[in-house]
N, CA, C and O atoms as a MOPAC input file, in Angstrom:
PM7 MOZYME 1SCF
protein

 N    -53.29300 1    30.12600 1    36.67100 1
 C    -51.97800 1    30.12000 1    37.26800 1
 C    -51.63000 1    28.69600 1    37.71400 1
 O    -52.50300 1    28.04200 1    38.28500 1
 N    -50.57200 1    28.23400 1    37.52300 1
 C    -50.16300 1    27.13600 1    37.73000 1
 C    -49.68700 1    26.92400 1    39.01300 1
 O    -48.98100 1    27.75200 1    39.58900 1
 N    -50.09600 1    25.65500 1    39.59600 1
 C    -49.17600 1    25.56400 1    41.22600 1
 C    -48.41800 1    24.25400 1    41.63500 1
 O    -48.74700 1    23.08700 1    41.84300 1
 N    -47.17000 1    25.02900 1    41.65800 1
 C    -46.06100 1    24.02900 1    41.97200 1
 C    -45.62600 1    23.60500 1    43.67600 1
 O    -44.45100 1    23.42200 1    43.99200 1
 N    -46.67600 1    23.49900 1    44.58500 1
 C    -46.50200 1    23.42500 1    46.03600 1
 C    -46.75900 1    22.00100 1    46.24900 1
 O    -46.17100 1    21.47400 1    47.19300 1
 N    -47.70500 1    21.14200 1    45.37700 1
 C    -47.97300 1    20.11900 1    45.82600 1
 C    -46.96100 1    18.85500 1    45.38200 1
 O    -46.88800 1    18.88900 1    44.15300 1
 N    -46.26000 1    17.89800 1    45.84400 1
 C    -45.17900 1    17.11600 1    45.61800 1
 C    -46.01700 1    15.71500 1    45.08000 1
 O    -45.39700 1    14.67300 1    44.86400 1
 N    -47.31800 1    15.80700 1    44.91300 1
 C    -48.25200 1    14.29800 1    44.99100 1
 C    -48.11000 1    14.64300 1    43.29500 1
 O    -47.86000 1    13.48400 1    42.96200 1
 N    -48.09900 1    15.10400 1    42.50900 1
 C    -47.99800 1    15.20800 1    41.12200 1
 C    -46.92200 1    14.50400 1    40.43900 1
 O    -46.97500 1    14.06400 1    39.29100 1
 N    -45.77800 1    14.42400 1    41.38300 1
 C    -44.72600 1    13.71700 1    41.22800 1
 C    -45.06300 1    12.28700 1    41.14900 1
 O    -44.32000 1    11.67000 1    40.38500 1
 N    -46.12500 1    11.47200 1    41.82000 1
 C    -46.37500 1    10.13800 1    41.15000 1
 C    -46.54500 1     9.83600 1    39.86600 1
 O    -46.32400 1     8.65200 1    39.61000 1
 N    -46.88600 1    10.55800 1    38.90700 1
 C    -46.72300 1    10.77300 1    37.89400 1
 C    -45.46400 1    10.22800 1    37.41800 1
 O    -45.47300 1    10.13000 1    36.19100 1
 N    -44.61000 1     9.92100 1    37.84600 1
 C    -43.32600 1     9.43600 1    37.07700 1
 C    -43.56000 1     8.06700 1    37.39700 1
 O    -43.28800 1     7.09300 1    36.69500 1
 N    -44.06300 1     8.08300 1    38.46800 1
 C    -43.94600 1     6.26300 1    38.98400 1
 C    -44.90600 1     6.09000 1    38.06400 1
 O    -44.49800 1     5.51000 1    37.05800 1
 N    -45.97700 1     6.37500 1    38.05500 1
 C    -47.01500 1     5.77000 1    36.99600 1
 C    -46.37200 1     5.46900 1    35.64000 1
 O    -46.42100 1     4.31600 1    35.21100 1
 N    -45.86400 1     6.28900 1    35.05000 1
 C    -44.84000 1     6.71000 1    34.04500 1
 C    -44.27000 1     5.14000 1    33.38600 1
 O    -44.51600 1     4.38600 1    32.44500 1
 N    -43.43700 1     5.23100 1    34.46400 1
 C    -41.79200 1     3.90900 1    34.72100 1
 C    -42.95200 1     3.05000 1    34.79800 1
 O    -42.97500 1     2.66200 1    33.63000 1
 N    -43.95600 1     2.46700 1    35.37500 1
 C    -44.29300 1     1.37500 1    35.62900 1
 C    -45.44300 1     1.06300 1    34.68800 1
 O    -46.10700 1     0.05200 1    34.91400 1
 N    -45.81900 1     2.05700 1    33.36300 1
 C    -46.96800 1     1.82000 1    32.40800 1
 C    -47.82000 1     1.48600 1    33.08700 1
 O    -48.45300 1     0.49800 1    32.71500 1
 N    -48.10400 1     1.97000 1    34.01800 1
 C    -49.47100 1     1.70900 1    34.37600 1
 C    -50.82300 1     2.18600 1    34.16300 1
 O    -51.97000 1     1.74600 1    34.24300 1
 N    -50.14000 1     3.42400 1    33.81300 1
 C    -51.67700 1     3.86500 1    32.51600 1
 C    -51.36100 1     4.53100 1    31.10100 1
 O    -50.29100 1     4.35500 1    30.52000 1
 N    -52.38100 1     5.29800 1    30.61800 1
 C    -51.91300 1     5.94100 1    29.58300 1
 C    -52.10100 1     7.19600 1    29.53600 1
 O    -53.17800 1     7.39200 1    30.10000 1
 N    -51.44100 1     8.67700 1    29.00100 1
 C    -51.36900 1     9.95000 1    28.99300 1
 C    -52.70000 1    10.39700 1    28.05900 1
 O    -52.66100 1     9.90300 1    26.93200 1
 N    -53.77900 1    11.18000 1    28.31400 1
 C    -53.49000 1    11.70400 1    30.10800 1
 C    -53.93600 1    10.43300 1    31.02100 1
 O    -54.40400 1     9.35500 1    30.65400 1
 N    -53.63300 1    10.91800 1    32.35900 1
 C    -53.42900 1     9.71500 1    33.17600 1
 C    -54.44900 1    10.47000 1    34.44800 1
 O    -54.84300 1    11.63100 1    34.33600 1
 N    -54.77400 1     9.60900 1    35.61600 1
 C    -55.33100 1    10.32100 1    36.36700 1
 C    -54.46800 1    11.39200 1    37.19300 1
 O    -53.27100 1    11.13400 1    37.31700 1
 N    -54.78700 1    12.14900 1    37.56300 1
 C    -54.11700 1    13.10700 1    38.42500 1
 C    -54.03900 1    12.59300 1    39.56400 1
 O    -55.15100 1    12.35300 1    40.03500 1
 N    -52.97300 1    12.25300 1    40.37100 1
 C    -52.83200 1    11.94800 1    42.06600 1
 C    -53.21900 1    13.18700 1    43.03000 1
 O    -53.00600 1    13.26500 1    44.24000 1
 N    -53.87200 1    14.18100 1    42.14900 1
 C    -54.16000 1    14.78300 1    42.98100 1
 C    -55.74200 1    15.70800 1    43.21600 1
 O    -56.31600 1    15.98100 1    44.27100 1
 N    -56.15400 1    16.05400 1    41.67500 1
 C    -57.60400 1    16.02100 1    41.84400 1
 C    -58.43400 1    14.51800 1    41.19900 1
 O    -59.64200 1    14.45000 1    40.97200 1
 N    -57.62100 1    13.61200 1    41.03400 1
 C    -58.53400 1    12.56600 1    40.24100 1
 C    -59.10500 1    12.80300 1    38.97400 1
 O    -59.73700 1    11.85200 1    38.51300 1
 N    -59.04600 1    13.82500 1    38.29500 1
 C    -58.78800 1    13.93200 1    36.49800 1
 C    -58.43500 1    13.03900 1    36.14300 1
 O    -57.87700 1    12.29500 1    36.94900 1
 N    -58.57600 1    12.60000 1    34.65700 1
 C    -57.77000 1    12.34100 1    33.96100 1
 C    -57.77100 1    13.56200 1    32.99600 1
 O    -58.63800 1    13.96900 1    32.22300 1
 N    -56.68200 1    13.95700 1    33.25100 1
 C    -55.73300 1    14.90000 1    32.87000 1
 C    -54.64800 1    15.52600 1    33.04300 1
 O    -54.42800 1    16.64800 1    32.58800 1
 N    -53.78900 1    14.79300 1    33.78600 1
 C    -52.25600 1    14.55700 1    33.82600 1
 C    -51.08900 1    14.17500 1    33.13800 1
 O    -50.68900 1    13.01200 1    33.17600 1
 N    -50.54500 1    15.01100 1    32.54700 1
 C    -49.78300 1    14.99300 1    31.54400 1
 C    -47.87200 1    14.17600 1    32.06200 1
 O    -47.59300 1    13.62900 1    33.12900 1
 N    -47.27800 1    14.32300 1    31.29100 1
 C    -45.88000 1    13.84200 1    31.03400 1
 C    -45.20900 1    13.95900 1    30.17900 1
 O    -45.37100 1    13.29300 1    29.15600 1
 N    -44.01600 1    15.04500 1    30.34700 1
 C    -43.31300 1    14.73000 1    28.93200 1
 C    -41.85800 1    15.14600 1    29.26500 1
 O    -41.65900 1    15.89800 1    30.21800 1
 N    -40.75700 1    14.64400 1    28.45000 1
 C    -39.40600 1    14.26100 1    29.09100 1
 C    -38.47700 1    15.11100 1    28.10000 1
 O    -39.07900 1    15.57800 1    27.13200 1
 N    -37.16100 1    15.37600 1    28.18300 1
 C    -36.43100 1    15.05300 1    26.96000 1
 C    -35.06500 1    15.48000 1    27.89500 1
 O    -34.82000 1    16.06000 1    28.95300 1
 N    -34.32000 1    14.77600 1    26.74700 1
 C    -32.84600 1    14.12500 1    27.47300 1
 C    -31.80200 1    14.94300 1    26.79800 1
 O    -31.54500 1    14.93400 1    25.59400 1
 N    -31.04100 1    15.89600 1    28.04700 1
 C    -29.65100 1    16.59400 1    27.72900 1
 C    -28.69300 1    15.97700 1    27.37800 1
 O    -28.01500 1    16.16500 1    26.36800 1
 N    -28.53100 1    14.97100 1    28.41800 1
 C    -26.99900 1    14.30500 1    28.43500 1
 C    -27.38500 1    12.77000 1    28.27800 1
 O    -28.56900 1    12.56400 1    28.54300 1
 N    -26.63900 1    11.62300 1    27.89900 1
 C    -26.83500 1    10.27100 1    27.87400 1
 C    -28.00700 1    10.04600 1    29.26900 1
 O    -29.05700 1     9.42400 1    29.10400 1
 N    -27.77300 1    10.41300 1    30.07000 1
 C    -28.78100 1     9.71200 1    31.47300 1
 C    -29.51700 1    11.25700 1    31.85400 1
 O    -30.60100 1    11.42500 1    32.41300 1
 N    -28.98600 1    11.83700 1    31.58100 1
 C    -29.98700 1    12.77800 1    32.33900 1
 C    -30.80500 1    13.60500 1    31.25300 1
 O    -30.76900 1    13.47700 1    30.02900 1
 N    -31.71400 1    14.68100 1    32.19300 1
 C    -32.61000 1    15.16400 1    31.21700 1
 C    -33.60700 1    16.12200 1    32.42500 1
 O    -33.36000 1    16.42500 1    33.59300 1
 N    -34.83300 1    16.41700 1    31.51600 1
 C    -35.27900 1    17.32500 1    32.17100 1
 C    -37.41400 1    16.57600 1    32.13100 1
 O    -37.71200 1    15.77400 1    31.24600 1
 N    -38.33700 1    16.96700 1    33.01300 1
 C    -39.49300 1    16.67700 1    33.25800 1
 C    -40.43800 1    17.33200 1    33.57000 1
 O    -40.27900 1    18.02500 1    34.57500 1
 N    -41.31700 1    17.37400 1    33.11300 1
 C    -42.65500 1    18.23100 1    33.40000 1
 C    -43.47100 1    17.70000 1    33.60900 1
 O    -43.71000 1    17.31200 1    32.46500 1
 N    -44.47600 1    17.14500 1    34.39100 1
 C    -45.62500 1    16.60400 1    34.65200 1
 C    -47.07300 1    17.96200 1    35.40900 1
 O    -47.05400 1    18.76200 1    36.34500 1
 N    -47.80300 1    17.68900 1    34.68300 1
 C    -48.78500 1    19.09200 1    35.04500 1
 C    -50.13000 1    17.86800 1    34.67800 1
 O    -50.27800 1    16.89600 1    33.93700 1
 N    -50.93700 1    18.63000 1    35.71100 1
 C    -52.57600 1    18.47700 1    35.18300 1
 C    -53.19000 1    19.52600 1    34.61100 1
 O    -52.99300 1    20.69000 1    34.96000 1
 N    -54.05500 1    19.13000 1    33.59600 1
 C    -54.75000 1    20.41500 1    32.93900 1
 C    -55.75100 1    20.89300 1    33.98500 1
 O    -55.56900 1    22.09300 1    34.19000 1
 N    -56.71700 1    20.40400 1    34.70300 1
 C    -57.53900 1    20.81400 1    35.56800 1
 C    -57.34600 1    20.94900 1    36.95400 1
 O    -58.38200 1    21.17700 1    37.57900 1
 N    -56.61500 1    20.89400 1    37.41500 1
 C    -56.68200 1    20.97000 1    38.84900 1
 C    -55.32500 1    22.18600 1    38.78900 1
 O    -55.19100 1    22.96700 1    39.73200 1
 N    -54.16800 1    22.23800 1    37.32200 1
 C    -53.50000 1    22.66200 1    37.31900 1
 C    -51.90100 1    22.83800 1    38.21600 1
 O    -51.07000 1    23.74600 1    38.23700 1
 N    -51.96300 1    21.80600 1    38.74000 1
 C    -50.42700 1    21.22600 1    39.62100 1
 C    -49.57700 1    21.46100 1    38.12100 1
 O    -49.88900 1    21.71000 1    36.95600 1
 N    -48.25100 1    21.21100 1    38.94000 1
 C    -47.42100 1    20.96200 1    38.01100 1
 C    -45.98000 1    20.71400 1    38.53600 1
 O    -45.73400 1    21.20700 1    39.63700 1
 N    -45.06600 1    20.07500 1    37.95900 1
 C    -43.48500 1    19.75200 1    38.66500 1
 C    -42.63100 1    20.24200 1    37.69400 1
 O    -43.19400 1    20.47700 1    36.62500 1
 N    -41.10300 1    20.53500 1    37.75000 1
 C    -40.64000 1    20.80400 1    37.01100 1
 C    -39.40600 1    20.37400 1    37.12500 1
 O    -38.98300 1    20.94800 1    38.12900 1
 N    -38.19900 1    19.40800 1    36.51000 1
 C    -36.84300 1    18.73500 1    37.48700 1
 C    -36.14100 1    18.40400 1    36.41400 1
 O    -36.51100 1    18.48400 1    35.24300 1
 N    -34.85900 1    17.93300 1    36.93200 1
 C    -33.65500 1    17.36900 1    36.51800 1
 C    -34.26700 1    15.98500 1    37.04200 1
 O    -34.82300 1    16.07700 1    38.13600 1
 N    -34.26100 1    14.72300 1    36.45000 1
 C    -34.20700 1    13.37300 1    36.39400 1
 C    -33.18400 1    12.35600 1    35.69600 1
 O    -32.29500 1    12.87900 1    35.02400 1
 N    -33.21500 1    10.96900 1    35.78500 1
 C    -32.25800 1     9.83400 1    35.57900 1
 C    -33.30700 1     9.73100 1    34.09200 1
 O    -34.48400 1     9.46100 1    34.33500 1
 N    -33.03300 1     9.87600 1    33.00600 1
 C    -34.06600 1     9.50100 1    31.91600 1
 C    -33.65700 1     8.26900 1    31.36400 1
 O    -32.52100 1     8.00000 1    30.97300 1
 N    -35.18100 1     7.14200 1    31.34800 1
 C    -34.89600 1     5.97900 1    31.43200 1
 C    -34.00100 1     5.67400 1    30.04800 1
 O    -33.93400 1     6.49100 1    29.13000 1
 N    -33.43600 1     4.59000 1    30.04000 1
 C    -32.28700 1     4.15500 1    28.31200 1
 C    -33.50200 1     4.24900 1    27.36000 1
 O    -33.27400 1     4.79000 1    26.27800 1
 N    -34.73400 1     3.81400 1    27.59000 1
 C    -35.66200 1     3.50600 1    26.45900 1
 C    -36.07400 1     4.74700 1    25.79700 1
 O    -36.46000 1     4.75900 1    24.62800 1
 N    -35.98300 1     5.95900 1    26.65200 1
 C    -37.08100 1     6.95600 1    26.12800 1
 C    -36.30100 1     7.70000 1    25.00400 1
 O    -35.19800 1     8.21300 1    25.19300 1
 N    -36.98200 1     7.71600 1    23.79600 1
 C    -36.29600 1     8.76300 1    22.64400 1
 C    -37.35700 1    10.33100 1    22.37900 1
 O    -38.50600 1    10.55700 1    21.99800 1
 N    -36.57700 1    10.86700 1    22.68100 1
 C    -37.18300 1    12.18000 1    22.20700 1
 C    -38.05100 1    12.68800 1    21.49100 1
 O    -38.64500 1    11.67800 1    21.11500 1
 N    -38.63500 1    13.66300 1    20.95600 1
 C    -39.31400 1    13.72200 1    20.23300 1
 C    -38.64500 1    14.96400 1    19.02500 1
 O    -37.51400 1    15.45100 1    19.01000 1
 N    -39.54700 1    15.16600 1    18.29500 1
 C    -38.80600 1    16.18100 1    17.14400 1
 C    -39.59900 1    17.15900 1    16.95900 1
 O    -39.58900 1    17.81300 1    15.91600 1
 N    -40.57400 1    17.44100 1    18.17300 1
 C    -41.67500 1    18.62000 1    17.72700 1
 C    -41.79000 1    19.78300 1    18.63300 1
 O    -42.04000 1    20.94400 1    18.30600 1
 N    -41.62700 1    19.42700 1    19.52900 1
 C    -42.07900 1    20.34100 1    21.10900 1
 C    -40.24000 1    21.51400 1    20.65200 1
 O    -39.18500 1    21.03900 1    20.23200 1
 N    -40.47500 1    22.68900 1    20.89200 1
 C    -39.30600 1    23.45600 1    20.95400 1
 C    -38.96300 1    23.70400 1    22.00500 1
 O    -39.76700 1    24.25900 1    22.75400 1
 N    -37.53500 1    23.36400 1    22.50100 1
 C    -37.19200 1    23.35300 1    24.09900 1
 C    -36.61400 1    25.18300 1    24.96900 1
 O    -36.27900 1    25.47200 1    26.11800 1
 N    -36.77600 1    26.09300 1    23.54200 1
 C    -36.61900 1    27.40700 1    23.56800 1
 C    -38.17700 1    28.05300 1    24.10000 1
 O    -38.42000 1    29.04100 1    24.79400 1
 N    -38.77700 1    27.38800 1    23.67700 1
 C    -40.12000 1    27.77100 1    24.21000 1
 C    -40.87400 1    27.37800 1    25.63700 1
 O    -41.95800 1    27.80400 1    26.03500 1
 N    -39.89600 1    26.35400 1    26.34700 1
 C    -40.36900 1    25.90400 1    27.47900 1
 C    -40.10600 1    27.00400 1    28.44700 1
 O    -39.57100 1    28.08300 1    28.19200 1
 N    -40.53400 1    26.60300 1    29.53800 1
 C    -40.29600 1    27.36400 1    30.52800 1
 C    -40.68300 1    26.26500 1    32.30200 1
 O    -41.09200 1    25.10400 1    32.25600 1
 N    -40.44200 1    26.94800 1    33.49800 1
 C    -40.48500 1    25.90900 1    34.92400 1
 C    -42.15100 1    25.21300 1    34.51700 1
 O    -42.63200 1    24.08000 1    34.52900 1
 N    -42.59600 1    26.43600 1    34.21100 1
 C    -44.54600 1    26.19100 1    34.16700 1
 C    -44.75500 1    25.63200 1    32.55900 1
 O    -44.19700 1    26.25600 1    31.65700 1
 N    -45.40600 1    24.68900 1    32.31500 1
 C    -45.58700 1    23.99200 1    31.35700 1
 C    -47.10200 1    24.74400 1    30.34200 1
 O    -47.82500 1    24.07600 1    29.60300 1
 N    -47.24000 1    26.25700 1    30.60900 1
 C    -47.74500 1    26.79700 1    29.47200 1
 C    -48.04300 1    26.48000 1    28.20500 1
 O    -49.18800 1    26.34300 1    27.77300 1
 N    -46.70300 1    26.31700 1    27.38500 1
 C    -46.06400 1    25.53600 1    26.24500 1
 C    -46.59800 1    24.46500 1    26.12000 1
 O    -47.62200 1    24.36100 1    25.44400 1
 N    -46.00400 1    23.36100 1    26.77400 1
 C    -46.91400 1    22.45000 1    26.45100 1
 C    -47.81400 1    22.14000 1    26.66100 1
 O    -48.26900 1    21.32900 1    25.85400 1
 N    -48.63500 1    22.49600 1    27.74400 1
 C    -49.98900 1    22.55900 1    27.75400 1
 C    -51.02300 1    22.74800 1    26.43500 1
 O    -52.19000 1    22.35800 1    26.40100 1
 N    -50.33300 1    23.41200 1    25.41100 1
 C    -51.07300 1    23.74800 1    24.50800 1
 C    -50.70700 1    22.90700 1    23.59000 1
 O    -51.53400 1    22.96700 1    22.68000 1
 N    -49.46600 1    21.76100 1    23.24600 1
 C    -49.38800 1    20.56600 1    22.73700 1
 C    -49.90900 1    19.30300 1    23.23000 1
 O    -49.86400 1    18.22700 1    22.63500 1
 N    -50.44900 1    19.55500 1    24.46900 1
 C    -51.09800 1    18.21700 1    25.47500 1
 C    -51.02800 1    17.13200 1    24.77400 1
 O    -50.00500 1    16.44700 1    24.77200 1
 N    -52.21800 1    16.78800 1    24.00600 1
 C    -52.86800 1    16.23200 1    23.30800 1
 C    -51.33800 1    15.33500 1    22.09100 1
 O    -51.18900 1    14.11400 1    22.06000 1
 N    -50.46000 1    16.32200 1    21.27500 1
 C    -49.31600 1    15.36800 1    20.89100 1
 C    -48.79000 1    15.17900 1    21.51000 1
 O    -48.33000 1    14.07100 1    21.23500 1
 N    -48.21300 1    15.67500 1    22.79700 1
 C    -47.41800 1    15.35500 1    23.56300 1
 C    -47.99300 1    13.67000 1    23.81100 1
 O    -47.19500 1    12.78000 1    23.51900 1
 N    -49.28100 1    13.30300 1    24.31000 1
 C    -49.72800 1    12.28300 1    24.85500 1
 C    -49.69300 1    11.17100 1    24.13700 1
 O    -49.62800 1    10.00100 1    24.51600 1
 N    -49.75400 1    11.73200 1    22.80800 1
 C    -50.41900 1    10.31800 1    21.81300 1
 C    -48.74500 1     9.48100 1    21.94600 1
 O    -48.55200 1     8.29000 1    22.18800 1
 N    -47.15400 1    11.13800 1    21.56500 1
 C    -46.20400 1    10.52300 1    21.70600 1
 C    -45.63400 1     9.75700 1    22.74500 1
 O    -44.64800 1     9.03000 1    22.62500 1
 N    -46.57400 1    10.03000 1    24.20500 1
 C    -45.54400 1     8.98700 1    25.21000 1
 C    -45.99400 1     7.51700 1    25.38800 1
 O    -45.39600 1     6.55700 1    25.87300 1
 N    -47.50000 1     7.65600 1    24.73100 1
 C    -48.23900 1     6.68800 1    24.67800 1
 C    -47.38000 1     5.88400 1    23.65100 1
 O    -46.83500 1     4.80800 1    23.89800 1
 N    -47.34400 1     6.42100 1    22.70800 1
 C    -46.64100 1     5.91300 1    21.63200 1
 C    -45.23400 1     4.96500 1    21.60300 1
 O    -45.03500 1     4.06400 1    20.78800 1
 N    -44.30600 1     5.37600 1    22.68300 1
 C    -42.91000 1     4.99500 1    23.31000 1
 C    -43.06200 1     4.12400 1    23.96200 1
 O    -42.22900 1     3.23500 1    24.13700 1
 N    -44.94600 1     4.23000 1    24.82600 1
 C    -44.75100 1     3.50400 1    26.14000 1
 C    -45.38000 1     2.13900 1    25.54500 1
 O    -44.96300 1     1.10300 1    26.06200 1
 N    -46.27900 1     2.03700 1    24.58000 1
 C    -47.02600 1     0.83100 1    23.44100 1
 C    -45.74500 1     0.02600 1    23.35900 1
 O    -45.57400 1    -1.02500 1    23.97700 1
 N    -44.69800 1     0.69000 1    22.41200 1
 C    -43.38700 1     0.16300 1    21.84200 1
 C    -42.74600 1    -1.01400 1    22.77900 1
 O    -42.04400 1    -1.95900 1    22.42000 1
 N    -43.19000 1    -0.68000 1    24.05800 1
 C    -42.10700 1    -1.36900 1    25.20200 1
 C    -42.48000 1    -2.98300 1    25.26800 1
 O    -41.75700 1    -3.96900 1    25.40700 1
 N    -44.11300 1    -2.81800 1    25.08800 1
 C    -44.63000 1    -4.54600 1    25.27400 1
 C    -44.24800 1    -5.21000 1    24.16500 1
 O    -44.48800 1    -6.41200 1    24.05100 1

């Protein structure tokens, strides 16, 4: 079961914005690395976010400012999501290589 009470999972975005590591990332909250990230964008600036750890199992779920750089992806189905990141949990692994992938691009 997934738990959405703790707000420290949310560093996860700062880590994110500031490349400071790579997906998975450590968890701010059990110290894993296994903290995930993955984005995708409704409108020109906005969009939607999921950040979850696989092991400790946190997770966030929001409306955000999605940065100009980030482009979407063409794989994850957004019919299949849901608040709890189930779904992608079970893409982890592409999900990661792709943000890694966006976040490489930037240097």
């Amino acid at each position: 079961m997934w738990k959405d009470d703790n707000d420290n999972i949310e560093k996860l975005w700062n880590i994110f914005l500031a490349r400071a590591d790579e997906f998975p990332s450590v968890c701010p909250i059990c110290q894993g690395k296994s903290a995930h990230i993955y984005l995708h964008r409704y409108r020109e600036s906005k969009g939607t976010v999921w950040m979850w750890c696989s092991k400790c199992r946190n997770s966030s779920h929001g409306t955000i400012s999605i940065p100009e750089w980030w482009v979407d992806d063409t794989f994850v189905e957004l019919n299949k999501t849901a608040s709890h990141p189930d779904y992608l949990e079970t893409m982890k692994d592409k999900i990661d290589s792709y943000v890694n992938s966006i976040l490489i691009s930037l240097y």
